[in-house]
Structure formats: structure tokens, C-alpha cells
N, C-alpha and C positions, 0 to 999 in steps of 0.2 A: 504493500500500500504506500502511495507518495505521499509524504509530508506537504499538508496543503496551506495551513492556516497560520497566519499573519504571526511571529514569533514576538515581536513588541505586544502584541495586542494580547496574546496567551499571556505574556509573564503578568502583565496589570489583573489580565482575571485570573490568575492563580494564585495571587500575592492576596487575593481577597477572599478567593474560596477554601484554601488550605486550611486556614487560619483554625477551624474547628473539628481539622481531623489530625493536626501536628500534636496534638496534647494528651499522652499517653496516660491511660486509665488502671490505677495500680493494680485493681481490682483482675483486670487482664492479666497484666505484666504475671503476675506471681500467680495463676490458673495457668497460663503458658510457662511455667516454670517447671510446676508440680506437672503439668500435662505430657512434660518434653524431658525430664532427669527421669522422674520416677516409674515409666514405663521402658526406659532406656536401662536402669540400674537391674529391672526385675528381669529383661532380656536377656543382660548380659549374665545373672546368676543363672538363667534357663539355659543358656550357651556352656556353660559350664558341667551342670546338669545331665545336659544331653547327651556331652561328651560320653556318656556311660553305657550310651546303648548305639549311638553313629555319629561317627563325626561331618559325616551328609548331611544331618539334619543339624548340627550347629553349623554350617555351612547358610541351611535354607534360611535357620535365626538372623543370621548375620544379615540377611534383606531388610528387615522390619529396625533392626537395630541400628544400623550405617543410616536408617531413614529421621530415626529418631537423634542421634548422633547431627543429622542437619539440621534438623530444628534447635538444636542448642547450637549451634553454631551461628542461627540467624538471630538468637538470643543475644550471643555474643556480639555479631554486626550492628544489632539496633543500639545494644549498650554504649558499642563504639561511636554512634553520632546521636550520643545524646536522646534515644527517642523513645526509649522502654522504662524510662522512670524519669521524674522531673528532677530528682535528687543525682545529679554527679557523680556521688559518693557511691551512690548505692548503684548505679549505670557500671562503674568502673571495678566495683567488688564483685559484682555478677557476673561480671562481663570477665574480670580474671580466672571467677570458679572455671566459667564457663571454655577459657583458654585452657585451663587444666584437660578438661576431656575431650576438647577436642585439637590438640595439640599444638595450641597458638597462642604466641607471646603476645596478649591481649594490648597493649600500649602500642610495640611497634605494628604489628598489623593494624592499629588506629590510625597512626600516622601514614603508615601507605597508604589505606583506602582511602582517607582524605583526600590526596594529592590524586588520586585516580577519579575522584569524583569531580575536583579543578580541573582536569585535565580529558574526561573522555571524549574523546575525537577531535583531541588539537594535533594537527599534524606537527608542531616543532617542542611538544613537551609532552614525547611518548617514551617509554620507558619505564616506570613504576606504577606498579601495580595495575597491569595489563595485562594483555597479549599482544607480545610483539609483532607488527604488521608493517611491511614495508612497504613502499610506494611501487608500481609497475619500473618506474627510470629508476628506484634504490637498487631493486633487484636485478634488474639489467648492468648495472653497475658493478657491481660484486663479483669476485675471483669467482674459479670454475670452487675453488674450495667453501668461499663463501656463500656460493649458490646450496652446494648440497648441506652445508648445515644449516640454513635456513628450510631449507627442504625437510632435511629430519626433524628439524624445531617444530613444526607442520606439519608432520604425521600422525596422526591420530594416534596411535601406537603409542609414540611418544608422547601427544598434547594428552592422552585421558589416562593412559596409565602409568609411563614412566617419571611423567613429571608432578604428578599429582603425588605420588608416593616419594618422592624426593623432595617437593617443597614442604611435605608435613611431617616428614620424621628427619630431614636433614637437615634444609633450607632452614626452618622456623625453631633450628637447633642454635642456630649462630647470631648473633648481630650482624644486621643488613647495610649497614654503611659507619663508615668513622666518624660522623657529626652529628651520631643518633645522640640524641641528648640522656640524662644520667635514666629519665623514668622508662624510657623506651627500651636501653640496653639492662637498667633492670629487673624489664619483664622478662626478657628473653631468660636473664639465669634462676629470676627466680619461677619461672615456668619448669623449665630444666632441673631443677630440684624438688621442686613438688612431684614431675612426674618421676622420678627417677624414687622420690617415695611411695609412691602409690603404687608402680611398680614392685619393688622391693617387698612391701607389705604384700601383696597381692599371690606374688610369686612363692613369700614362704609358707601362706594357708594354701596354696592348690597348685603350685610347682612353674619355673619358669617359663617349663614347655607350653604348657595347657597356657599359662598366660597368653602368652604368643598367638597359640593357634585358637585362640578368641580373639586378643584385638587386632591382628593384622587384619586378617580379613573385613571387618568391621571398620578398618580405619581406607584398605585399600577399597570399600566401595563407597563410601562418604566421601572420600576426597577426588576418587572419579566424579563422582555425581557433581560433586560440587563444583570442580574444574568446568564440568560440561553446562554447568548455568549459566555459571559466569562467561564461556565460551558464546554461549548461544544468547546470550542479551544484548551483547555489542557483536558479533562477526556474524551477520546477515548481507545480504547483497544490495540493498536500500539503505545502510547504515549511513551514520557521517559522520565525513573526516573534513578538518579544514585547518589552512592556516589562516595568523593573526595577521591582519586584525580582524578579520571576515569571520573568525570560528566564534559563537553565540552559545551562552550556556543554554540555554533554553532550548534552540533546535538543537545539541547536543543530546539531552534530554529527549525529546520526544522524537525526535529520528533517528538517533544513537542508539536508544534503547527499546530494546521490543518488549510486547505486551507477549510475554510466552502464555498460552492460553493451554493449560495441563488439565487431567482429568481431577476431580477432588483428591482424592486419597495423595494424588503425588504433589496436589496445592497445598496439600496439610503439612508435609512432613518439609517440601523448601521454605514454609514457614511466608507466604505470597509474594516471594521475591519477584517470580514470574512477571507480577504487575511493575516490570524495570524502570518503565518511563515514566511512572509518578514516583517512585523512589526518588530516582536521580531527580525530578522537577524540586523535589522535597524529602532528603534523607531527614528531616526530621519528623516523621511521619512512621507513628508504629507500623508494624507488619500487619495487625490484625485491624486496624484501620484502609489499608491499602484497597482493596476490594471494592468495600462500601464507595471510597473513594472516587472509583472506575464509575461505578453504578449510578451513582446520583451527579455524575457531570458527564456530559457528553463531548465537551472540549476534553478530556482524555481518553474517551474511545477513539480519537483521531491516533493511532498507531500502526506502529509495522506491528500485524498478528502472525504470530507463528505458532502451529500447531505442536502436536508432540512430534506426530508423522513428520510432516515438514519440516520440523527441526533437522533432521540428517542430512540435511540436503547442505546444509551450512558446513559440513566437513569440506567441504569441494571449495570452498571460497581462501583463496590464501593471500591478495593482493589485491593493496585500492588501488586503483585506476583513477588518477586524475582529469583526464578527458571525459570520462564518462561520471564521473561520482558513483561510482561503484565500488563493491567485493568483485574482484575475478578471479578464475583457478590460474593453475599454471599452462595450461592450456591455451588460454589468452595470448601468453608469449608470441604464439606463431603468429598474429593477427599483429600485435604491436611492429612487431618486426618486419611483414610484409608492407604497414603504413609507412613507417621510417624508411623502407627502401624506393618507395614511390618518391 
């Protein structure tokens, strides 16, 4: 769908309509809490459990629990911008528990997502907290060696499995840059020490193996999933990319972001991220306000819709095309190349 409607004239009526779905209802907040740990804790004791008669079937657990595992983690996202409690204190406490089980240094992951949410679809301030996307002439540009690690960067293979399990058990192991300030680098160790106790504890009531062979699994399919939302909210083929001074947060927002439109049960458990382009219009906006949100204004049905089905189709897109304002594959190449030769 094209992004049609006037983007000066959206932010004045958004800046008016938001205003009574920004304000987060504690009432919610801690019913999405108990809703999202405590069927997540009983899972993983059932995982455990299970192990006694197949370990296929903590296998099959591991779907419902990697499910529940995202919805604390969109616990954690909302605490990160302020929108799951009006108290700081308590956004920032939660939102650390909630790094603990899902293995994320709750400060500095704060800090990048901010800078991602300043920054989606500015073409001269891409690099944090993305997916890296280069221009068709970037890619043309680049050694025959640079070409193919961009390529592998790009593989599905690599985008949903190897690097999903490398950025949550390696990456979100370290500090992300040497200017991270003292709160940021001491979430990451004191992240790093929490888990390394709860591990520890964990391992010595039911053994280090059996630990493993519970939360790997569990962590390798929440952090695909998760990889893949965030994948599929900005890399569609009508997305947008622009440089300054012409990039606009606001058409960022609603043409940057798609409305992924999912069946309930997988609405419940991404916690209504789906709904991207009022997010990004207004990350101060709980999760469980998001919806309603869609519903009762018609200026945010104006989106790029993508289904679930149609989501896959977004694996194929590896390059924006500045001629066209497009996603293209690689495939495109031969079409650039035969203009350039004209």
C-alpha cells in the first residue's frame, strides 16, 4: 500500500489524538506481568518435567515458552521508553528483571533502541540498532569480498538463526561501544552476573545439562522470532529510506513501518508490536493500548499491511534502490547494470 496522506498534517493530528492512549494503566502493566512470567516460569518447570518421559515433547514446550519469553521481552521494550509504568523507577526495575530472562543488558539495549527509533530510514545514520541495508550504488561498490559478506549478512540462515543466537548469548554479553556511559556498561555486567547466578543455582537442583537442553532451545526460538519482527517491520518493499534533510520522522513512521496484521494467539504472545507504525509514530504508547489505537482512528489504518503469508516474501528484499524508493533482491543487479550500460 502507498503512503498517501499529507505527513505535516498527520503529525498535528497525532500530537492530538495520542495524547489518551500514551498513558499507561498500572492496572494493565502488572496483569501483563503476572500474565507473561508466570505462565513462562510454570512452562519452563513443565520442560523440565517432561524431560522424564521425551525430550520431543520439551522440545514441543519450548513453542508456547520462547512465545511467552517475547512477551517479556516487549515488557522489557515498553519499560525501555518509558510507557509500561509512569514511574521510571519502576519502568527501569522491571524492565532489568525482565533483561535477566531474556538475556538483555536492559540500559544499553535502551540506548540503542532509542537511536534506532531517531534514526529509522535515515539513509546517513544507519548502523545501530538495525538491519544493515545498503544502497543498490553501496553494493555495486564493494570488493568481490565485500559483496559476499554482505550476501551472507543477508541470508536468512544467517539473518534468523545464526545471528539471532549470537547477538543474545554473545553480543548482549559484552559492552557495545567505549563511550557507553557508566549505567549502560553496568547493565551489561550486572546482567552477566545475575545470569551466571541463576544459572549456577539452577544447574545445581537439576544439572547443567538438563539446564541447557531447556533454555537453549527456548532462547534459540524467541530470538529467531524476534529477529524476524523486527526484520519484517522495516524491510518490506514500500519501506522508506531517505537522506537529510528530506528524511521526516513521521513518514518514517508510517511508511517505514508496517502494520504486520498476525493471527491473535501470535498478536498475544509479540505483545502488539505488529501495530509498528503507531509504535514508532509514538513509542510512548503501551503495547496493550496499541490496537485500540488502530481501531478508533482511521488516519493509522493508512499502512503498509503485511500479512503473516506475505511476510516471507520480504526475505527476497536485500537493497534500497534509490531510483525507484524501493526494497530490491539481488537480482535487480542485472537491470541496474544493463541501465548504467545504456
Amino acid at each position: 500500500m502507498t503512503f498517501s496522506f499529507d505527513p505535516m498534517q498527520a503529525k498535528k493530528s497525532w500530537l492530538e489524538i495520542v495524547a489518551k492512549y500514551q498513558n499507561p494503566d498500572v492496572r494493565k502493566s502488572v496483569w501483563q506481568i503476572i500474565n507473561s512470567i508466570a505462565p513462562y516460569v510454570a512452562l519452563w518447570a513443565l520442560m523440565y518435567f517432561s524431560m522424564q518421559y521425551s525430550y520431543w515433547l520439551t522440545l514441543l514446550l519450548a513453542i508456547p515458552t520462547a512465545g511467552f519469553t517475547m512477551r517479556i521481552f516487549i515488557i522489557l521494550h515498553d519499560c525501555g521508553h518509558g510507557s509500561f509504568f509512569k514511574s521510571q523507577k519502576a519502568n527501569d526495575i522491571v524492565g532489568s528483571i525482565c533483561g535477566v530472562i531474556t538475556y538483555t543488558p536492559y540500559f544499553q539495549w535502551r540506548h540503542e533502541h532509542a537511536i534506532h527509533h531517531a534514526t529509522s530510514g535515515h539513509l546517513d545514520r544507519r548502523g545501530v540498532g538495525d538491519v544493515m541495508t545498503l544502497t543498490v550504488k553501496e553494493y555495486m561498490a564493494l570488493s568481490g569480498l565485500g559483496k559476499l559478506k554482505y550476501r551472507l549478512y543477508r541470508n536468512p540462515l544467517v539473518m534468523f538463526l545464526f545471528a539471532p543466537l549470537f547477538v543474545f548469548f554473545i553480543s548482549h554479553r559484552f559492552i557495545s561501544s567505549a563511550s557507553s556511559k557508566a549505567r549502560e556498561r553496568n547493565s551489561v555486567h550486572y546482567t552477566n552476573l545475575a545470569l551466571l547466578a541463576v544459572i549456577l543455582v539452577l544447574s545445581y537442583f537439576i544439572g547443567f545439562k538438563e539446564f541447557w537442553l531447556i533454555q537453549f532451545p527456548i532462547m534459540a526460538l524467541s530470538s529467531s522470532a524476534g529477529v524476524w519482527m523486527f526484520y519484517v517491520q522495516h524491510q518490506f518493499e514500500e519501506t522508506y529510506w531517505d537522506h537529510a534533510p528530506e528524511w521526516q520522522y513521521v513518514r518514517a513512521a508510517m511508511q517505514g513501518s508496517s502494520y504486520y496484521k498476525l493471527p491473535k494467539i501470535l498478536q498475544c504472545f509479540t505483545g502488539n508490536i505488529g501495530f509498528h507504525h503507531i509504535h514508532h509514530l509514538n513509542p510512548r504508547i503501551p503495547n496493550y493500548n496499541l490496537e485500540k489505537c488502530l481501531k478508533e482512528n482511521t488516519i493509522f489504518q493508512q499502512a503498509n499491511i503485511i500479512t503473516l503469508w506475505a511476510s516471507f516474501k520480504t526475505m527476497s528484499y536485500k537493497l534500497w534502490d534509490e531510483e525507484t524508493n524501493k526494497l530490491v533482491g539481488f537480482g535487480y543487479i542485472k537491470k541496474f547494470k544493463l541501465k548504467r550500460a545504456r
